[in-house]
N, C-alpha and C positions, 0 to 999 in steps of 0.2 A: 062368436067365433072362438076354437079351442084356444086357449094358450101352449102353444110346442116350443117344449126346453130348446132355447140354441147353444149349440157350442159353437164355439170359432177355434182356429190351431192357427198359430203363425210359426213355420217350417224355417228355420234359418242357420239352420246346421246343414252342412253337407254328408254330418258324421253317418253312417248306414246305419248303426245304430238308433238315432236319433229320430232318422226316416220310416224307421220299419217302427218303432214306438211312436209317432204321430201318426202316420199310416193306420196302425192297428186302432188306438182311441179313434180315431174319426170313421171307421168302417162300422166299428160295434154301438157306437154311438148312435151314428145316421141308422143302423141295421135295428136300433133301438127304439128307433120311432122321434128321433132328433134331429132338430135341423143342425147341419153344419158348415161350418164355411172355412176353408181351409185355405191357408196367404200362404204362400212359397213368395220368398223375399231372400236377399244378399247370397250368402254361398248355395244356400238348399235350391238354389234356380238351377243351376248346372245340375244337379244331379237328375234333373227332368226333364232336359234335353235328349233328344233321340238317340240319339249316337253313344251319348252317355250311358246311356241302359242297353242299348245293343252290344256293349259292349263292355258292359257291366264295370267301369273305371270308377268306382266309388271309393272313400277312405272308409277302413271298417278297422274294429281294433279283434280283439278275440270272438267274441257274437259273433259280430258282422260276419267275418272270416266263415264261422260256423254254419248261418244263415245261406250262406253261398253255396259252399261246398255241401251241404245238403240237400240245397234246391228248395229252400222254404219259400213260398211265394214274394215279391219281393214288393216292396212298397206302393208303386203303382198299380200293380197287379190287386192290392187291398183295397186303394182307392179305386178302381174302377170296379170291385165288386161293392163296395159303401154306394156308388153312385148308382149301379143297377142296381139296388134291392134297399136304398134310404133316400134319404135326403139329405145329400152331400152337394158340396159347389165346389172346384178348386181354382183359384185362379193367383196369376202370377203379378209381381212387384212392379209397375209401369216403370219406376223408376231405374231398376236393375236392369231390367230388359231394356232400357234406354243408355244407360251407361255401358253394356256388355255389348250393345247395338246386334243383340236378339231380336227375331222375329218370332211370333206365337207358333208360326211353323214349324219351327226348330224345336217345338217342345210338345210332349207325350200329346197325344188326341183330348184326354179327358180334361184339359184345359176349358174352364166355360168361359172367362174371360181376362184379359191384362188390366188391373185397375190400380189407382193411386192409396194411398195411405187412407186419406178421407173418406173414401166409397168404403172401405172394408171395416173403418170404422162404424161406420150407419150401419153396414150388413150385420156388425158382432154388433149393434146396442140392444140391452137387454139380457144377454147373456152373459156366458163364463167364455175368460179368455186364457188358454193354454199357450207357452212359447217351448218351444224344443228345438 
C-alpha cells in the first residue's frame, strides 16, 4: 500500500483571514494528491454555520474586506472544491458544538463529521499538523 502525505488544519480563528489561508492550504494540498483532515474548533465553528455565510458576518481586517468586496471565492467554497477533486475531510469540535448547543445542521453541508479531540488526533498521526 502507497504511503499518502497527510495533512491535518486545525481552524480556530474566526479571523476571514485566517479561513481563507487554511481553506486555500487544505484545497491545494488535498488537489495535490494529499490526505487532509481539517478540525474547525472554538471561534472558526461559527463562521461555518449557515446563516453565518449567508450572510457573510465574518471578522476580516484589510484582506478580508478585500476578499469580500471582490467576490474571491470564500473559504468554504475552497473547501468544497479540496473535497470534490482531493482528499479532504472537514469535521467539527464535538466539544464546541456542545458547549454553543449546535447541531451539525446548523452548519455548511460539507461537514463529514462532529468528533472529539482524540479521534482527530488518530485521524492527524502520522502527519504534519498546521493551526490557524
Amino acid at each position: 500500500m502507497e504511503n499518502v502525505p497527510k495533512l491535518s488544519i486545525v481552524m480556530l480563528s474566526s479571523d476571514l483571514e485566517k479561513l481563507h489561508a487554511g481553506a486555500l492550504m487544505g484545497s491545494v494540498a488535498a488537489m495535490s494528491g494529499m490526505t487532509v483532515n481539517v478540525f474547525v474548533t472554538m471561534n472558526a465553528l461559527e463562521a461555518f454555520r449557515k446563516d453565518v455565510i449567508e450572510e457573510q458576518k465574518f471578522l476580516s481586517g484589510t484582506i478580508g474586506n478585500e476578499l469580500l468586496s471582490k467576490k474571491v471565492p470564500l473559504f468554504n467554497e475552497m473547501l468544497r472544491e479540496g473535497k470534490d477533486m482531493g482528499d479532504l475531510y472537514l469535521y467539527g469540535c464535538a466539544m464546541a458544538m456542545d458547549v454553543m448547543e449546535w447541531k451539525q445542521e446548523d452548519l455548511i453541508d460539507e461537514f463529514d463529521d462532529i468528533i472529539g479531540v482524540t479521534k482527530f488526533f488518530g485521524l492527524a498521526e502520522g502527519g504534519q499538523i498546521l493551526t490557524v
